[in-house]
N, C-alpha and C positions, 0 to 999 in steps of 0.2 A: 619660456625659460631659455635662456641664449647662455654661451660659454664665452668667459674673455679669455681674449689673446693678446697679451701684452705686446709693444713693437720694440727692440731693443734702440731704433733709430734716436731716443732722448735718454740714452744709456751711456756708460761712460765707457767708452768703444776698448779704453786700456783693459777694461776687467767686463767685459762681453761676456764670456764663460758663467762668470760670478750672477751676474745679472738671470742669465738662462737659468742657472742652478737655483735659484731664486723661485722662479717660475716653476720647476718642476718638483720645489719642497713642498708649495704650499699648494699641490694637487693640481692643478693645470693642465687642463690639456693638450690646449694649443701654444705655439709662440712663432712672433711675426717678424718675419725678417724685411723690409724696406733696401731692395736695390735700387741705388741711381747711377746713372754713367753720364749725367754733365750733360749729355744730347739731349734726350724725350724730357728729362726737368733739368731745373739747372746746376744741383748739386752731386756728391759723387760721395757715395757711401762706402759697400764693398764690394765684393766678387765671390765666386765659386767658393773658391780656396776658404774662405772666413767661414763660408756656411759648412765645409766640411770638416773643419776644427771644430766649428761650433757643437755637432755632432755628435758628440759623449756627452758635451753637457748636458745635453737634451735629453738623452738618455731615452723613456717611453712616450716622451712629447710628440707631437705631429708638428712639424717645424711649417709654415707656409713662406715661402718664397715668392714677395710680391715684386714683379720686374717693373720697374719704372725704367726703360733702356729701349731705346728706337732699334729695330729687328729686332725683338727679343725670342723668336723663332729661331736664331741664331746661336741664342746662352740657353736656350730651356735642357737641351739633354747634359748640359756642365752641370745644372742643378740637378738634376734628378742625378747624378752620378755624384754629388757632390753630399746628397743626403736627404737634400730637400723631401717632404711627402706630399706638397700642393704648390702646385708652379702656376703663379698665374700672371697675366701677358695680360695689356693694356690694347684694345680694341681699335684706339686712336694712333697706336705707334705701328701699327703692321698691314699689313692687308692678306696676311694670310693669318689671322685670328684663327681659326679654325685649325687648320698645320700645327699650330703651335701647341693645343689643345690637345690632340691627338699624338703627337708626340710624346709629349708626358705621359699618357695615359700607355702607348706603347713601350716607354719604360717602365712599365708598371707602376707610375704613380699616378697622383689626382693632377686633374687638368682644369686652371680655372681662366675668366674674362675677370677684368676691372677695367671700370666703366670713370671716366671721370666726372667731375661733378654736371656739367652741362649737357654730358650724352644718355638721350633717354636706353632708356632697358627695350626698346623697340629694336635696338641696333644689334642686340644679342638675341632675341626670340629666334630666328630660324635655328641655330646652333644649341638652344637652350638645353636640349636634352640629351646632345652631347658633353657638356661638361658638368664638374662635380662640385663648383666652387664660384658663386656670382661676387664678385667685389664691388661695391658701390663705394667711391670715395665723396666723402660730405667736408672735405676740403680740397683745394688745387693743390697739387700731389707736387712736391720736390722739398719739404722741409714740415720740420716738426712745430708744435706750437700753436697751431694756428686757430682760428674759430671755427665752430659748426658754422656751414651755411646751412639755414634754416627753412628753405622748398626739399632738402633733401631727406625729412619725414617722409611728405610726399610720397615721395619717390622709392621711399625703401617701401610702404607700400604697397605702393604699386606693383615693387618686383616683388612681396611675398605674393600677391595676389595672383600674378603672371605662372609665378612658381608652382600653387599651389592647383591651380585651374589647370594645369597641364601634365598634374599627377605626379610633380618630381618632388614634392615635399619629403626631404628626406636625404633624397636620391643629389638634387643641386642646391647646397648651403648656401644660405645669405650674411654674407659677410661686410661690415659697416665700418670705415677706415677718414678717422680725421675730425681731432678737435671734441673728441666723447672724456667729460670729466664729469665728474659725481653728481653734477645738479643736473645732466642729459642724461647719463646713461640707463635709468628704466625706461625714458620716454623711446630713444634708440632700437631697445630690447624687444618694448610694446609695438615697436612699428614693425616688427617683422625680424627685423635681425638673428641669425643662430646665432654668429660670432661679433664679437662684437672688440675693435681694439683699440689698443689704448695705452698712448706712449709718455708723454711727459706727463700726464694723470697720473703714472704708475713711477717712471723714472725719473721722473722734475720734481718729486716728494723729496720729501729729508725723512720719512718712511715708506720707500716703495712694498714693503711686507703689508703694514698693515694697509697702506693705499690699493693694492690686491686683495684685500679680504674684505674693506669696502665697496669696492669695485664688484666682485663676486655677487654678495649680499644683494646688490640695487639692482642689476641682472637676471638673478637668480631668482 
């Protein structure tokens, strides 16, 4: 049983708010924020400030702030100040992975790694039970839209099993980002995934309502 987390990043940036408010009618727990800054991918989304307007909307949601941005050890305590309740920082953009991690977690929020599609769950194992939150992305991360790549079953796998063998079940969520729409998402769910999200699935509908209550269901 996995929970979805909607990404607002195939959302209509103008009514953001709307969007969120959305996600937290139809019971939801989580919702996924997608930053870019143009450097670590190639597009540029938001910043701080958006996620902490965003904020009310959200209301008793658990907002995840996924940093696609080279230093992101650099923005993680903006988000955690900004609202965010899971900051997670890309493995590939920093070499203080870990800093990053524990920074969040010293502002008392959740501390997570995302892994991009190529980099095994090998590269996170020493730190694995330091943080609250694994991201595996199952597309190349800077834009919406895209396709599952399809070893990254595999791979989600592999990290329940990594997860689960080292007693953090529970404790380090697995989280599956990129290209999950209705005919993947229980196969996603069955591979391990707690959370599971899902952007133009949800906001590239002409009913993202009921595309959430679908979504749920095949998850669920």
């Amino acid at each position: 049983m996995a929970e979805l987390a909607p990404s607002i990043l195939s959302a209509d940036f103008g009514r953001a708010a709307e969007a969120i408010a959305l996600c937290r009618e139809t019971g939801l727990r989580y919702v996924h924020l997608d930053v870019m800054d143009g450097r670590f991918v190639p597009e540029i989304t938001f910043g701080s400030k958006m996620t902490a307007d965003l904020r009310a909307a959200a209301g008793g949601m658990e907002m995840i702030a996924h940093l696609m941005v080279a230093e992101p050890e650099r923005q993680v305590n903006s988000f955690c100040e900004a609202g965010a309740d899971y900051v997670e920082v890309h493995v590939e953009a920093t070499a203080h992975a870990h800093r990053a991690v524990q920074a969040a977690r010293g502002a008392g929020k959740k501390g997570g790694i995302a892994l991009n599609p190529q980099t095994p769950v090998a590269a996170v194992e020493p730190i694995l039970g330091d943080i609250d939150i694994l991201l595996l992305m199952s597309v190349n991360p800077g834009w919406g839209g895209q396709s599952f790549i399809e070893p990254v079953y595999a791979k989600i796998g592999n990290a329940r099993r990594t997860i689960d063998d080292a007693g953090l079940s529970g404790k380090c969520l697995l989280e599956v980002d990129g290209g999950v729409k209705p005919e993947n998402a229980a196969r996603v769910a069955e591979a391990g995934a707690d959370i599971v999200v899902a952007g133009s699935a949800v906001f590239g509908t002409a009913d993202p309502r009921a595309a959430i209550e679908e979504l749920k269901g095949l998850i669920q």
